[in-house]
CHARMM internal coordinates of N, CA and C (Angstrom, degrees):
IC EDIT
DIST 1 N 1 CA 1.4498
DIST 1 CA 1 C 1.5297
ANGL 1 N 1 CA 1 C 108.30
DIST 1 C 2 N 1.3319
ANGL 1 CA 1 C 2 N 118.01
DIHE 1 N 1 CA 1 C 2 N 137.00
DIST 2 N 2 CA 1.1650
ANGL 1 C 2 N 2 CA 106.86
DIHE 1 CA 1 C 2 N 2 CA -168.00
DIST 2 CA 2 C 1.7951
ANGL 2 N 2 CA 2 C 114.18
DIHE 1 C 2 N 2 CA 2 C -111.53
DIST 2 C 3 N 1.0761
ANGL 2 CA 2 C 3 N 132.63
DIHE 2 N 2 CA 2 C 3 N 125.67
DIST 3 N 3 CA 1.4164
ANGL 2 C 3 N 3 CA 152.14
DIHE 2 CA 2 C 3 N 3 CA -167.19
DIST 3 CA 3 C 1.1670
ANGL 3 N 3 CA 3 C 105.26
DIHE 2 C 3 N 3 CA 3 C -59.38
DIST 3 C 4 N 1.1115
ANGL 3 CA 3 C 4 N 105.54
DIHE 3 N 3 CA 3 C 4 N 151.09
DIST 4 N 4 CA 1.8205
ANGL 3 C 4 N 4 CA 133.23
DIHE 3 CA 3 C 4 N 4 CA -163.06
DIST 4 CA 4 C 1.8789
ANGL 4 N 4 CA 4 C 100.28
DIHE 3 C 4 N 4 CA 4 C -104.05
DIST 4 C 5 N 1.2656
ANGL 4 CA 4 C 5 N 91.74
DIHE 4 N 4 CA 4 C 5 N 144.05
DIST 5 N 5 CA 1.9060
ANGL 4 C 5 N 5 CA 92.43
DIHE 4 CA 4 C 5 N 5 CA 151.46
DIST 5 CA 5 C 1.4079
ANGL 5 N 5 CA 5 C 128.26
DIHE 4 C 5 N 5 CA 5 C -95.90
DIST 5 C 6 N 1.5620
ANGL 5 CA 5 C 6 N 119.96
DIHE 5 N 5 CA 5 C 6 N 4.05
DIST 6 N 6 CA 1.2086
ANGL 5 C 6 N 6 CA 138.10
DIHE 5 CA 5 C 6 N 6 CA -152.52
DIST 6 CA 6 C 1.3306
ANGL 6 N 6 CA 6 C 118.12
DIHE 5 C 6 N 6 CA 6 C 70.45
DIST 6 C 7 N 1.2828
ANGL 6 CA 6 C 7 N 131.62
DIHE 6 N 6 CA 6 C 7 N 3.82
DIST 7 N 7 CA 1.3885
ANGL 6 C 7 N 7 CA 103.65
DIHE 6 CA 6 C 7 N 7 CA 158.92
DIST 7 CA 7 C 1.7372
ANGL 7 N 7 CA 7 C 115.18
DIHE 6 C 7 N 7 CA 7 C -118.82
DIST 7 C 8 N 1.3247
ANGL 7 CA 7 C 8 N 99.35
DIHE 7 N 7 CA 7 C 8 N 22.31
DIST 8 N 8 CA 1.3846
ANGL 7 C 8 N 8 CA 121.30
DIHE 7 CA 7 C 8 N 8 CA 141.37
DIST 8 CA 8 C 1.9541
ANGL 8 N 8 CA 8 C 100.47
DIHE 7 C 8 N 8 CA 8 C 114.58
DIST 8 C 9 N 1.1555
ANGL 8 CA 8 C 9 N 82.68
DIHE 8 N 8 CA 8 C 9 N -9.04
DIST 9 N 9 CA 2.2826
ANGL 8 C 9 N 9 CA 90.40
DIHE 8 CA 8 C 9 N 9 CA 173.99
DIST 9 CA 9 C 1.4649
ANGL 9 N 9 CA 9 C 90.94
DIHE 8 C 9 N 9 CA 9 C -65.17
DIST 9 C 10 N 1.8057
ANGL 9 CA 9 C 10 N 90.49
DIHE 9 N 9 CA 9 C 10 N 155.19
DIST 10 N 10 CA 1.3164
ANGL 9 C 10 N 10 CA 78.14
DIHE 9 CA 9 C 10 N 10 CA 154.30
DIST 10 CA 10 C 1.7009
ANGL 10 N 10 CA 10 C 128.25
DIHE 9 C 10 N 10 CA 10 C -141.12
DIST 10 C 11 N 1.1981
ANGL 10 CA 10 C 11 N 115.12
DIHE 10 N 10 CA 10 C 11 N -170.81
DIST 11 N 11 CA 1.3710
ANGL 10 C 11 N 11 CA 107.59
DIHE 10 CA 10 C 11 N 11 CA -148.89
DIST 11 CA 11 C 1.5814
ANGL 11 N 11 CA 11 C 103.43
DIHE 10 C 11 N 11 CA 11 C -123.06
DIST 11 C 12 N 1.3608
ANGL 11 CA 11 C 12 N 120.04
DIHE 11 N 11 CA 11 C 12 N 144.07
DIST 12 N 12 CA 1.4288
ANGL 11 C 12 N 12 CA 101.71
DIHE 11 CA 11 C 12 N 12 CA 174.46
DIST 12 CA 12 C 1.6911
ANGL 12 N 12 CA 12 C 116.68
DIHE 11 C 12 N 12 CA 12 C -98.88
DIST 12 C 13 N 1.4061
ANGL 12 CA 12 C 13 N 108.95
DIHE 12 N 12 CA 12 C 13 N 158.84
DIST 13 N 13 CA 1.7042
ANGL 12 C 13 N 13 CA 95.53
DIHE 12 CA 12 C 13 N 13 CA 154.94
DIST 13 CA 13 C 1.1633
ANGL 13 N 13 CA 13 C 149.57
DIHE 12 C 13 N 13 CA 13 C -108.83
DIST 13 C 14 N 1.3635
ANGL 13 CA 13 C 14 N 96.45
DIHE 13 N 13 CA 13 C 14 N 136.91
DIST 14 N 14 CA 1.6128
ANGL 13 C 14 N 14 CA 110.74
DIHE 13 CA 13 C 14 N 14 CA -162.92
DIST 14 CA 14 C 1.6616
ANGL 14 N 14 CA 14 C 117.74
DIHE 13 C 14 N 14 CA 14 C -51.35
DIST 14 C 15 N 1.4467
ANGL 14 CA 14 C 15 N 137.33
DIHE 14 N 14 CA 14 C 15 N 87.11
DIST 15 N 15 CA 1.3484
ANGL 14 C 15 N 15 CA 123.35
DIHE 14 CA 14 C 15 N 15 CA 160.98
DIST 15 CA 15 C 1.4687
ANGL 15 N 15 CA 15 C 120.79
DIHE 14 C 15 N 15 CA 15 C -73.63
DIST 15 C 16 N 1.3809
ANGL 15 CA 15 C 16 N 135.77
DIHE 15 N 15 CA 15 C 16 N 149.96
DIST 16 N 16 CA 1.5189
ANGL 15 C 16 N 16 CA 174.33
DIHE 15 CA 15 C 16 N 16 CA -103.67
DIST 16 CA 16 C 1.5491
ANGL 16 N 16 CA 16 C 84.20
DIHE 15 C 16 N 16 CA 16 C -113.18
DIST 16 C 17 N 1.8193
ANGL 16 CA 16 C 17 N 120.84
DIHE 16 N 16 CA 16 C 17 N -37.44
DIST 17 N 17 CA 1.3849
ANGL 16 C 17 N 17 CA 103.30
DIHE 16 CA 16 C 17 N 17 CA -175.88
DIST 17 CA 17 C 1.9612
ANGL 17 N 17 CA 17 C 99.87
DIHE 16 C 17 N 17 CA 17 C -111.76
DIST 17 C 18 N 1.0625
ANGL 17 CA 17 C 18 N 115.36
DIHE 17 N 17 CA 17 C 18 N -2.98
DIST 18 N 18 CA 1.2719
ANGL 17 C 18 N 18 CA 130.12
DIHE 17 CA 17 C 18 N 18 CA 154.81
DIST 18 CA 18 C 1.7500
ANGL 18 N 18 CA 18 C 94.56
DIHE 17 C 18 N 18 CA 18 C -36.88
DIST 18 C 19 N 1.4628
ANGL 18 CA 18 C 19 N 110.65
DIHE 18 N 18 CA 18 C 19 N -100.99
DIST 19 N 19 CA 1.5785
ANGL 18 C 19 N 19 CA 137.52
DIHE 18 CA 18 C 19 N 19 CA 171.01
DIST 19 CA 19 C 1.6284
ANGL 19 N 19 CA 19 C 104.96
DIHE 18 C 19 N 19 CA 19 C -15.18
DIST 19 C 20 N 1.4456
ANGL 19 CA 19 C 20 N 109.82
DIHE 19 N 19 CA 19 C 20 N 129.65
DIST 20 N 20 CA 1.6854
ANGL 19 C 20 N 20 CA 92.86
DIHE 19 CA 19 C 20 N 20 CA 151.85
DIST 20 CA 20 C 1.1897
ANGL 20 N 20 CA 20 C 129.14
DIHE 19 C 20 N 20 CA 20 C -96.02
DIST 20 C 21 N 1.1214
ANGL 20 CA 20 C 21 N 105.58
DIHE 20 N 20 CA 20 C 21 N 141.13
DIST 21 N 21 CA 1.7073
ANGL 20 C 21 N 21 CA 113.81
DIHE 20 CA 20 C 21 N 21 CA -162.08
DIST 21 CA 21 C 1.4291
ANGL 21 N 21 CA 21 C 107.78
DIHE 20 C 21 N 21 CA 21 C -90.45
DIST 21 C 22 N 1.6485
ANGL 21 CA 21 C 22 N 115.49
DIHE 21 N 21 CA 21 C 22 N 150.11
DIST 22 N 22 CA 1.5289
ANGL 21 C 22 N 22 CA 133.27
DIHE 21 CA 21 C 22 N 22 CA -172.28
DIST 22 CA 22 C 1.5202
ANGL 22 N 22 CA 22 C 99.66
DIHE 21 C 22 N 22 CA 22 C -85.61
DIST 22 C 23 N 1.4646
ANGL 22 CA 22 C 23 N 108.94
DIHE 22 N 22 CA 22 C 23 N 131.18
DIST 23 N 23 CA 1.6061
ANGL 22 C 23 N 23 CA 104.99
DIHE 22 CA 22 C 23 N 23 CA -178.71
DIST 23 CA 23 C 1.5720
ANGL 23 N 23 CA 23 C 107.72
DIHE 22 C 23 N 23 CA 23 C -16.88
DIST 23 C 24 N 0.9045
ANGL 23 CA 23 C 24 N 105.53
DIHE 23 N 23 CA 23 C 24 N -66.13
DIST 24 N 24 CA 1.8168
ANGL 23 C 24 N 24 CA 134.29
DIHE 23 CA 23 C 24 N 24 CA -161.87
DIST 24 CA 24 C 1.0328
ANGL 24 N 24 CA 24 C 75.55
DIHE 23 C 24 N 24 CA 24 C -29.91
DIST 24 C 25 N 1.3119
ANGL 24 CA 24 C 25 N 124.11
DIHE 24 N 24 CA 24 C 25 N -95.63
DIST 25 N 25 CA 1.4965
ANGL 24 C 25 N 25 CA 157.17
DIHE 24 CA 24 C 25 N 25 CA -173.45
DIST 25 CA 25 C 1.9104
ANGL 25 N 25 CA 25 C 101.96
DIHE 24 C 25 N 25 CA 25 C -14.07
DIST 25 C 26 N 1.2295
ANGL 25 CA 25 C 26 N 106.74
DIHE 25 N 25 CA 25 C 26 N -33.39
DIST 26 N 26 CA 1.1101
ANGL 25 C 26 N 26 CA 113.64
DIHE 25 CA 25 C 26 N 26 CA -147.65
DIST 26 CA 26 C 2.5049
ANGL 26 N 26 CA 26 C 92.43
DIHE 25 C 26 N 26 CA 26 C -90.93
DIST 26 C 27 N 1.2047
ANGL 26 CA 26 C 27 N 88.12
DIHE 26 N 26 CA 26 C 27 N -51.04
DIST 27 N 27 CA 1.5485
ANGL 26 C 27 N 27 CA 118.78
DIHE 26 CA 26 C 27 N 27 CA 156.65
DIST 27 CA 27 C 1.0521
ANGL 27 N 27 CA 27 C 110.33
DIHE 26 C 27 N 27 CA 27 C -35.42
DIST 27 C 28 N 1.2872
ANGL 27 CA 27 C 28 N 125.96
DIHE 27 N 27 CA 27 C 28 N -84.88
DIST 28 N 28 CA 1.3112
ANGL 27 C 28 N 28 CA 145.10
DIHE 27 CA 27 C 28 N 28 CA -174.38
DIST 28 CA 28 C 1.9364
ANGL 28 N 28 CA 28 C 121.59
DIHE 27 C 28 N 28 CA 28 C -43.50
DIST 28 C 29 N 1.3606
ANGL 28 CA 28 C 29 N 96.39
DIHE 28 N 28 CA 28 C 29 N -41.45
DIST 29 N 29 CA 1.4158
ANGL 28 C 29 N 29 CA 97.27
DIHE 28 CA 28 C 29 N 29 CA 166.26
DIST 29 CA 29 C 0.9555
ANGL 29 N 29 CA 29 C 124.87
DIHE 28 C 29 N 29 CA 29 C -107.56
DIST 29 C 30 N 1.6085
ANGL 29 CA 29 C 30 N 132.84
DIHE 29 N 29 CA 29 C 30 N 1.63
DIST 30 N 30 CA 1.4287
ANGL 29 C 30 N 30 CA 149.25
DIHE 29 CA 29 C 30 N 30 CA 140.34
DIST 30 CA 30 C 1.9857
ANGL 30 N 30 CA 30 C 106.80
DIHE 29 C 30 N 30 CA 30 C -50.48
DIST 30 C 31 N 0.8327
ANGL 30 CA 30 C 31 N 117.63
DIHE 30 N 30 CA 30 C 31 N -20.59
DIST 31 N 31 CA 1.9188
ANGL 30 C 31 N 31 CA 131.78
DIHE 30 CA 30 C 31 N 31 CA -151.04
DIST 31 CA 31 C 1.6790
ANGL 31 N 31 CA 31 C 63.95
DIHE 30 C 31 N 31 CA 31 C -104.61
DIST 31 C 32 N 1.3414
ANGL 31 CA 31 C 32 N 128.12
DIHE 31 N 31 CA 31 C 32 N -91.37
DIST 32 N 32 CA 1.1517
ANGL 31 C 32 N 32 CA 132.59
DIHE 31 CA 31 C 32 N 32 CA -161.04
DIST 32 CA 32 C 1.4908
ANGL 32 N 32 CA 32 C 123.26
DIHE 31 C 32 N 32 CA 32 C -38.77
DIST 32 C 33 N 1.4632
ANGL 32 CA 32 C 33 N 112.53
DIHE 32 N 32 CA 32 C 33 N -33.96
DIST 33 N 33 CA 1.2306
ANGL 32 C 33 N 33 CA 114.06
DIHE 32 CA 32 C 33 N 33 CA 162.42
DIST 33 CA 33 C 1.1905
ANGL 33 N 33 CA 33 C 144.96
DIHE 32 C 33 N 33 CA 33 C -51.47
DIST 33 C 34 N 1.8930
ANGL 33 CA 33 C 34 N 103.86
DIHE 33 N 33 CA 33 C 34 N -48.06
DIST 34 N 34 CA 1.3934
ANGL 33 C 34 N 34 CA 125.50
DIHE 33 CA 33 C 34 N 34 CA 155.78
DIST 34 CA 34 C 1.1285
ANGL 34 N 34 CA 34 C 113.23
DIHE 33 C 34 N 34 CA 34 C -55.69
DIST 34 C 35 N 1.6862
ANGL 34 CA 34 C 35 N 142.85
DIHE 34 N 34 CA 34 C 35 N -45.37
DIST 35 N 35 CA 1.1356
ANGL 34 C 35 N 35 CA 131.35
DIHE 34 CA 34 C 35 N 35 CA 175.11
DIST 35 CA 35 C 1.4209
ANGL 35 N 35 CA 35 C 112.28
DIHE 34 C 35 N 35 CA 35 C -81.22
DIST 35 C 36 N 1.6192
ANGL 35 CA 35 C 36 N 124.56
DIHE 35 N 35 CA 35 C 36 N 24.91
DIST 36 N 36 CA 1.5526
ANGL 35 C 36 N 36 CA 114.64
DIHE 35 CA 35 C 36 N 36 CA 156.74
DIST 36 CA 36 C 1.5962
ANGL 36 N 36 CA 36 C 88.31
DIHE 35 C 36 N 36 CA 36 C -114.14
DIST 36 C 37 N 0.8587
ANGL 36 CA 36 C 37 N 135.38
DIHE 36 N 36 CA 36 C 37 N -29.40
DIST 37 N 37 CA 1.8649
ANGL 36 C 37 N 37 CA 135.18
DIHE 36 CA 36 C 37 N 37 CA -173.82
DIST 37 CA 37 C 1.5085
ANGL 37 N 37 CA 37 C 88.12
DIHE 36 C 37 N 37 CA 37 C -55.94
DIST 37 C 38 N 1.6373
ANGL 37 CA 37 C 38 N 154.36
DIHE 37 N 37 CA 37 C 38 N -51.19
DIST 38 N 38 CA 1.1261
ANGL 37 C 38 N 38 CA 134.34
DIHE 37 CA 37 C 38 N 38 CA -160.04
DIST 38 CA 38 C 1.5282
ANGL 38 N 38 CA 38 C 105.24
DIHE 37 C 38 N 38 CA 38 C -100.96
DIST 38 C 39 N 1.4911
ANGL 38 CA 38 C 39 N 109.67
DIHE 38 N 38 CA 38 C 39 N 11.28
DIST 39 N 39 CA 1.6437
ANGL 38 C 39 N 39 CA 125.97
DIHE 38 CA 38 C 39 N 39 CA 169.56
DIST 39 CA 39 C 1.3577
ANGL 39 N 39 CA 39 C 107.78
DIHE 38 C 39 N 39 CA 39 C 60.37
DIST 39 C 40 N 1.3166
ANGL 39 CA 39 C 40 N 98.01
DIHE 39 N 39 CA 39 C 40 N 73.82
DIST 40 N 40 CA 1.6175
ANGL 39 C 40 N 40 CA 95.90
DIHE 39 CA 39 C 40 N 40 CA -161.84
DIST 40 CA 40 C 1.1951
ANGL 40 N 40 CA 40 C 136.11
DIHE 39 C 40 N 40 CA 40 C 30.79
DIST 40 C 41 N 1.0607
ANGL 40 CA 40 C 41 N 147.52
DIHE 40 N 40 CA 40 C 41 N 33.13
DIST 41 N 41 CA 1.3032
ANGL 40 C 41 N 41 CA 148.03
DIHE 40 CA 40 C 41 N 41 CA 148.22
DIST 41 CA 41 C 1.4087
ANGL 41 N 41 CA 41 C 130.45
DIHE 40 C 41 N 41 CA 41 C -50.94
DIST 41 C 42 N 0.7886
ANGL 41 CA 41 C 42 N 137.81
DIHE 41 N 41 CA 41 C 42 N 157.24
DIST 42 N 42 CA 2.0037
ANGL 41 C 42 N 42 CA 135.61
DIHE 41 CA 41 C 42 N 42 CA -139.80
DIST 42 CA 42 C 1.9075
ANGL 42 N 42 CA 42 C 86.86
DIHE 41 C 42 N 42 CA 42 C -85.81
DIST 42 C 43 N 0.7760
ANGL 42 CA 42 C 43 N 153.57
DIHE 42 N 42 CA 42 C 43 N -177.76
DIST 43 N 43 CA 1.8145
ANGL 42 C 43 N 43 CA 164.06
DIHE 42 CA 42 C 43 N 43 CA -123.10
DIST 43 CA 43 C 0.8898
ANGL 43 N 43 CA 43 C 132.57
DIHE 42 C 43 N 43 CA 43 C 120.80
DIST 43 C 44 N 1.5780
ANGL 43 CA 43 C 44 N 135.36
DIHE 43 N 43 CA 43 C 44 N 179.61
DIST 44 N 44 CA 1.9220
ANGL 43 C 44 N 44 CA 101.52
DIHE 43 CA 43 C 44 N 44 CA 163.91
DIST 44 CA 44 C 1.7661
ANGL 44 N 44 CA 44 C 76.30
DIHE 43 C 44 N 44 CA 44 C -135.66
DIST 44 C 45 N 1.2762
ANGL 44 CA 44 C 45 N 96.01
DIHE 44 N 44 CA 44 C 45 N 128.59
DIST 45 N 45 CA 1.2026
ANGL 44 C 45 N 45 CA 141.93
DIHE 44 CA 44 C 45 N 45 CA 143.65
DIST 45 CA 45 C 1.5477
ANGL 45 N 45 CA 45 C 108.51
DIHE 44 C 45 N 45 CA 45 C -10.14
DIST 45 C 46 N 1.2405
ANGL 45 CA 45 C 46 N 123.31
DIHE 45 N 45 CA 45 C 46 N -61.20
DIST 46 N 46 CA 1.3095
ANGL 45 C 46 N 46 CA 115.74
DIHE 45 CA 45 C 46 N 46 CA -154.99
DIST 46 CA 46 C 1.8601
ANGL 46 N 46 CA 46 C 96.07
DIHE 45 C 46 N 46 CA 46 C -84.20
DIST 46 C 47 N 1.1563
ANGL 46 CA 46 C 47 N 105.98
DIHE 46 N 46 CA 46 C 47 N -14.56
DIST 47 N 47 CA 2.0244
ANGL 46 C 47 N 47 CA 98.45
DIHE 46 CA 46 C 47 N 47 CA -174.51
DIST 47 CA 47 C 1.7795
ANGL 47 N 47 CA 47 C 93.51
DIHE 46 C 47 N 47 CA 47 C -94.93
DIST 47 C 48 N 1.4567
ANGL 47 CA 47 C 48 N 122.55
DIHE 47 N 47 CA 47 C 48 N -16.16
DIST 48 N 48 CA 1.7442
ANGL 47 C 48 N 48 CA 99.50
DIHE 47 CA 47 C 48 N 48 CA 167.63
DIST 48 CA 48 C 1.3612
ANGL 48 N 48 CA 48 C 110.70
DIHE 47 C 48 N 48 CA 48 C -77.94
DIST 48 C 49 N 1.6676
ANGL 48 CA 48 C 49 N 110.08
DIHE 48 N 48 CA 48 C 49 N -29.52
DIST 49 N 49 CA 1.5690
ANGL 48 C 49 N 49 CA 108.10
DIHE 48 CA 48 C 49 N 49 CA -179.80
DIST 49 CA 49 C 1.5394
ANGL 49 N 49 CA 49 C 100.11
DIHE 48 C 49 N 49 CA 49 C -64.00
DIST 49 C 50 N 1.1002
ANGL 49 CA 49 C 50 N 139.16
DIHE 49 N 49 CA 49 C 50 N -43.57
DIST 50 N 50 CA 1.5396
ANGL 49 C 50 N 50 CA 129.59
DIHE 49 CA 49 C 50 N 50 CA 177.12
DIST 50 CA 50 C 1.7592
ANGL 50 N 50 CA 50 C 129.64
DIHE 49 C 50 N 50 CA 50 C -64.32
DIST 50 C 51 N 1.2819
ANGL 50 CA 50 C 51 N 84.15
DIHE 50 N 50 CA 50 C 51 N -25.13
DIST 51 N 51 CA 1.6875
ANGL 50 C 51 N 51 CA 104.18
DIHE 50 CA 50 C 51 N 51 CA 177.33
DIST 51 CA 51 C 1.1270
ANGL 51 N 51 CA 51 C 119.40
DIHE 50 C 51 N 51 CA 51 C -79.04
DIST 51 C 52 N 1.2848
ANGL 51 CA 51 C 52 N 119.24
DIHE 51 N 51 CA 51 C 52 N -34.27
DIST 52 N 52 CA 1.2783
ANGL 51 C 52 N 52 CA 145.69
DIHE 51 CA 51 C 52 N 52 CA 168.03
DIST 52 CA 52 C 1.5301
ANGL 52 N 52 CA 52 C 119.27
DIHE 51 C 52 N 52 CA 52 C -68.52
DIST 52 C 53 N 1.1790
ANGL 52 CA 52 C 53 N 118.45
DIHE 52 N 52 CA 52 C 53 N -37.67
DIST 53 N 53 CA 1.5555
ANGL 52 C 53 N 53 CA 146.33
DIHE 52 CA 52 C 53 N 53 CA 155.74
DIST 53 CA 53 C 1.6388
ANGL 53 N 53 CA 53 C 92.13
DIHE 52 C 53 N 53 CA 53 C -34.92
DIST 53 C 54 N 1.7230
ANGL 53 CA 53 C 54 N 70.39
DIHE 53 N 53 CA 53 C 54 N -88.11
DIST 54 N 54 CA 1.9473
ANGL 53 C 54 N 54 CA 69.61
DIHE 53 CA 53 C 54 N 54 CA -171.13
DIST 54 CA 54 C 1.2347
ANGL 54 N 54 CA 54 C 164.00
DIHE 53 C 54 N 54 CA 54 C -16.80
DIST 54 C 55 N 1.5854
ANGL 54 CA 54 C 55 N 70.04
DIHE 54 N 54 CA 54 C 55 N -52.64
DIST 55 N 55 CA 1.9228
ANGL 54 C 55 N 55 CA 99.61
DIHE 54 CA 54 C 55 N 55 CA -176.53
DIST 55 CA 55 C 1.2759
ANGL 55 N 55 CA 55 C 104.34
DIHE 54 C 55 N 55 CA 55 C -87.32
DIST 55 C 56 N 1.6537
ANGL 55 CA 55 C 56 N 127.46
DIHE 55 N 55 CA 55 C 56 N -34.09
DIST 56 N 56 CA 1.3474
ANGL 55 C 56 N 56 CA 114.80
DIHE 55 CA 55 C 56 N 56 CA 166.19
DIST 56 CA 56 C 1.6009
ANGL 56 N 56 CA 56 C 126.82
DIHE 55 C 56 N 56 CA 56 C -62.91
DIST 56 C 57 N 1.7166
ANGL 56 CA 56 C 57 N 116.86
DIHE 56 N 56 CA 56 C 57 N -15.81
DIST 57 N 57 CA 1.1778
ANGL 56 C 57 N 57 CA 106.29
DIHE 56 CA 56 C 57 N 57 CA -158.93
DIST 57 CA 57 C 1.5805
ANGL 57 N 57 CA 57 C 90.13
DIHE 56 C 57 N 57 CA 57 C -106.78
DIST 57 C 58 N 1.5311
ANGL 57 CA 57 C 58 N 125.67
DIHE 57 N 57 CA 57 C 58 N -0.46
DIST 58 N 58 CA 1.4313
ANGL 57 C 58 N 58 CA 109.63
DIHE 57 CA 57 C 58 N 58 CA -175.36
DIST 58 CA 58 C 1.7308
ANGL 58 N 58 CA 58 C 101.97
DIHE 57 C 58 N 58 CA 58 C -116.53
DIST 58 C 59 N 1.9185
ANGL 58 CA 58 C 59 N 117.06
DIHE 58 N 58 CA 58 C 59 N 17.84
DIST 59 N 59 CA 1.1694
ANGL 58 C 59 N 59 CA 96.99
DIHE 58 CA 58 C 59 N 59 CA 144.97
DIST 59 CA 59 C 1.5508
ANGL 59 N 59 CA 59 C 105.64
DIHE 58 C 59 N 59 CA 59 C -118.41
DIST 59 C 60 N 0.7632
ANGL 59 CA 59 C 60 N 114.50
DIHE 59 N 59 CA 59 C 60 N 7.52
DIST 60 N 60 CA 1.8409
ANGL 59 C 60 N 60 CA 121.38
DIHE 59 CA 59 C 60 N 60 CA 155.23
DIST 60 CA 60 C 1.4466
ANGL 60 N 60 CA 60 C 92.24
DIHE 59 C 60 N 60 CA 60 C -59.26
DIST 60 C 61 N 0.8804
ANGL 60 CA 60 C 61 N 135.24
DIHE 60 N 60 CA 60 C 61 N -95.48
DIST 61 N 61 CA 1.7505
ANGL 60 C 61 N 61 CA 133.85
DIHE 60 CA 60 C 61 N 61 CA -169.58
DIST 61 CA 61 C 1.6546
ANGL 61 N 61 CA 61 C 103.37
DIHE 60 C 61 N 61 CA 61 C -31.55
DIST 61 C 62 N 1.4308
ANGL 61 CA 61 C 62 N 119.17
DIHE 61 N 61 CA 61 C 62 N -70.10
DIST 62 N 62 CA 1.3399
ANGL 61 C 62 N 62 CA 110.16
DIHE 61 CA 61 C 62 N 62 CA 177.57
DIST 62 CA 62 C 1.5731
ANGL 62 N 62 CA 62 C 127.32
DIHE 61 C 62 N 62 CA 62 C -36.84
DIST 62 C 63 N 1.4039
ANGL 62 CA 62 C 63 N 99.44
DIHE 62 N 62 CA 62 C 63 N -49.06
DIST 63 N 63 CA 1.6517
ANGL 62 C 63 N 63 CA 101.41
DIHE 62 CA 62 C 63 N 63 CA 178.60
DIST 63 CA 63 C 1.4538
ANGL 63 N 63 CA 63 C 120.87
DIHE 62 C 63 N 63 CA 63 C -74.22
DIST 63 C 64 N 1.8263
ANGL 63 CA 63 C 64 N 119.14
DIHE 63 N 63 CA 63 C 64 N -19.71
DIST 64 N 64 CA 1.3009
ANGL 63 C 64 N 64 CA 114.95
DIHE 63 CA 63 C 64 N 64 CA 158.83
DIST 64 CA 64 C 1.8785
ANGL 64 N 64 CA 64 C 112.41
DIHE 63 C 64 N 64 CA 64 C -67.51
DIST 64 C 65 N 0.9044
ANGL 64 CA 64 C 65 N 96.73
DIHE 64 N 64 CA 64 C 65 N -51.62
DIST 65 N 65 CA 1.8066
ANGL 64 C 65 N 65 CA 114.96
DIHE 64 CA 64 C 65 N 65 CA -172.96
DIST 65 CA 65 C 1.8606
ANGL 65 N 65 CA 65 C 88.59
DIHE 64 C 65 N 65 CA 65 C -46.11
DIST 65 C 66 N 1.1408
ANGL 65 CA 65 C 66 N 139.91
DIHE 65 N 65 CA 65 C 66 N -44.44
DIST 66 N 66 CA 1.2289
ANGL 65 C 66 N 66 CA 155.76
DIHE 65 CA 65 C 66 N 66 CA -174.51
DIST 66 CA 66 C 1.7714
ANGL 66 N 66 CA 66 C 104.28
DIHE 65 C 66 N 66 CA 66 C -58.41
DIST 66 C 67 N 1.2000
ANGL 66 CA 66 C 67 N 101.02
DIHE 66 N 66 CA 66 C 67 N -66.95
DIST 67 N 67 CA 1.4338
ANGL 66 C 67 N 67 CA 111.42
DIHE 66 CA 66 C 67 N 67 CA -178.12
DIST 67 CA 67 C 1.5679
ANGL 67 N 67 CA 67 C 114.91
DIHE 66 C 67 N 67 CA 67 C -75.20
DIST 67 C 68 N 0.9686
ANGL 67 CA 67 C 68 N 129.74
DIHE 67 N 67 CA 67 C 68 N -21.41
DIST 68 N 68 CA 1.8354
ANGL 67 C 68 N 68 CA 134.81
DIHE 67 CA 67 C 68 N 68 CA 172.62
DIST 68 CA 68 C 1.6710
ANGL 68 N 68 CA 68 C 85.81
DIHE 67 C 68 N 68 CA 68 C -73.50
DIST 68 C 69 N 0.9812
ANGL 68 CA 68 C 69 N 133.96
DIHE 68 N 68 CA 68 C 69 N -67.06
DIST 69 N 69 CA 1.2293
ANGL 68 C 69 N 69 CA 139.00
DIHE 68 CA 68 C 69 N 69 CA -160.29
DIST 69 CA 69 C 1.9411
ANGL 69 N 69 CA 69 C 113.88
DIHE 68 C 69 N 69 CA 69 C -53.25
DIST 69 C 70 N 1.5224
ANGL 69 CA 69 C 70 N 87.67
DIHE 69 N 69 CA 69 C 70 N -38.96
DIST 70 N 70 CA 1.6686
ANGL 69 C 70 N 70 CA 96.80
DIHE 69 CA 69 C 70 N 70 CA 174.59
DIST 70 CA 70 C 1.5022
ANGL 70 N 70 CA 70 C 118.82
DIHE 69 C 70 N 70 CA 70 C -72.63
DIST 70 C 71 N 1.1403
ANGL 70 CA 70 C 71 N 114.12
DIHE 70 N 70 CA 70 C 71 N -27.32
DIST 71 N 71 CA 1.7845
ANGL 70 C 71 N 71 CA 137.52
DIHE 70 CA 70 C 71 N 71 CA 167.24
DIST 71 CA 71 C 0.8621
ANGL 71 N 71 CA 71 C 104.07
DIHE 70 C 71 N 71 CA 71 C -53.92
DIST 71 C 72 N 1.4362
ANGL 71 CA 71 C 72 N 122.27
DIHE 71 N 71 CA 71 C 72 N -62.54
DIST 72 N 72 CA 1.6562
ANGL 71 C 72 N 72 CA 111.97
DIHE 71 CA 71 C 72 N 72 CA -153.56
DIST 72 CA 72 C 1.5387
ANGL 72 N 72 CA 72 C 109.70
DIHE 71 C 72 N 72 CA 72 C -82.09
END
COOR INIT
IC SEED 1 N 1 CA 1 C
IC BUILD
């Protein structure tokens, strides 16, 4: 059923993968992931934030490298 704004339109809701997300953004809950993959268990923080880096920025490259390729 779909939700009103009160003046009776209606509106949808926005989910987190709805939104496009800012690299950061993109990092940040990738980081969070890895620290639920070891189910919370103690880690340090700063090597999921890097890991997380990573892996977001080398399928960022893939999926551009993907789309130049579909262009030409």
């Amino acid at each position: 059923m779909a939700r009103t704004n009160g003046n009776g339109s209606s509106t949808k809701s926005k989910s987190p993968s709805a939104k496009k997300l800012s690299p950061q953004q993109k990092i940040a809950q990738r980081a969070y992931e890895i620290y639920l993959e070891r189910n919370g268990a103690p880690g340090n923080p700063v090597e999921d934030w890097v890991r997380a880096e990573r892996e977001v920025l080398e399928k960022s490259r893939k999926s551009t490298k993907k789309a130049a390729a579909a262009a030409a």
